[in-house]
C-alpha positions in Angstrom: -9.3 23.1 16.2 -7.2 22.4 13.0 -4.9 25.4 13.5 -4.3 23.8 17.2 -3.1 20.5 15.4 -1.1 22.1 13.0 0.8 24.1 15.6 0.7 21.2 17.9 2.5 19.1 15.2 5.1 22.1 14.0 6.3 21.9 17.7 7.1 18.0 17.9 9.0 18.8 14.7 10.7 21.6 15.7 9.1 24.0 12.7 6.5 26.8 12.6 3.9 25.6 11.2 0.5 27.8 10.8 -2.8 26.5 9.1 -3.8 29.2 7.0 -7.7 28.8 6.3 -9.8 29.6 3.3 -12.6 32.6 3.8 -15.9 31.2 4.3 -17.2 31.5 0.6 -14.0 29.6 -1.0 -14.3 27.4 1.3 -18.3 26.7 0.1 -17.3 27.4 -3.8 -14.4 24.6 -3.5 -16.5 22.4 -1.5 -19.0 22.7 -4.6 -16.8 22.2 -7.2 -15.7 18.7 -5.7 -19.3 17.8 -5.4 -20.0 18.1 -2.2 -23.7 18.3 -1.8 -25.1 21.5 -0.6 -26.7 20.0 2.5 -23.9 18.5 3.6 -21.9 21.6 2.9 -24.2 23.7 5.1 -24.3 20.9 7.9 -20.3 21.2 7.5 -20.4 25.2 8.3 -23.4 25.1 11.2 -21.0 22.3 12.8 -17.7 23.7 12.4 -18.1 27.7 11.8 -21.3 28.5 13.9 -20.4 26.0 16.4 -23.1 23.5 16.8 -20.3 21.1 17.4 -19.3 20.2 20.8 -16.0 18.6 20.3 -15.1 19.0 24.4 -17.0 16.1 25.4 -14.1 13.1 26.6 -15.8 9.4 25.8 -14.2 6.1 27.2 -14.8 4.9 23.7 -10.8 4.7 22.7 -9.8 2.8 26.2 -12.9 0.6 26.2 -12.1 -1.0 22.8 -8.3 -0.7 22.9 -8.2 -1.4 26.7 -5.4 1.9 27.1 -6.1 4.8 27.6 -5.7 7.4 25.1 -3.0 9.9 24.1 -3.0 13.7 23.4 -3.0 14.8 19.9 0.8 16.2 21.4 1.8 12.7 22.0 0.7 11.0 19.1 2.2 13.7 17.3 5.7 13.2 19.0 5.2 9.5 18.6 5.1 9.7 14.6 7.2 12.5 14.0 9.1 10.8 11.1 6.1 10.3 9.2 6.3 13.8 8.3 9.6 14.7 7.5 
């Protein structure tokens, strides 16, 4: 979840950082005004709001084509650090 990263990444910098989200219809009316097309604005909420999403599910796909295996989100964080300061 985005609020996971966020916090994830305010910890390898040492801050307290907090993803504040929009409420469901600013989220749609700003998604609108960009030009986001209605479908895909709907497919955006049934995936990430309602949950058709499965996110859990661990593939090989990062190790088989960079022959390593992959880091957390926690590592990778730590690892570029200075990128965000």
């Amino acid at each position: 979840m985005p609020a996971d990263r966020v916090r994830i990444l305010g910890a390898a910098l040492g801050r307290d950082l907090r993803a504040v989200g929009l409420e469901h219809e600013e989220t749609r009316a700003e998604m609108g005004a960009a030009g986001v097309p209605k479908p895909y604005v709907d497919a955006f909420f049934g995936f990430f709001v309602d949950g058709t999403l499965d996110e859990s599910v661990v593939l090989p796909t990062v190790e088989l084509v960079t022959g390593r295996a992959p880091r957390t989100f926690a590592r990778w964080a730590r690892d570029h650090m200075d990128a965000f300061r």
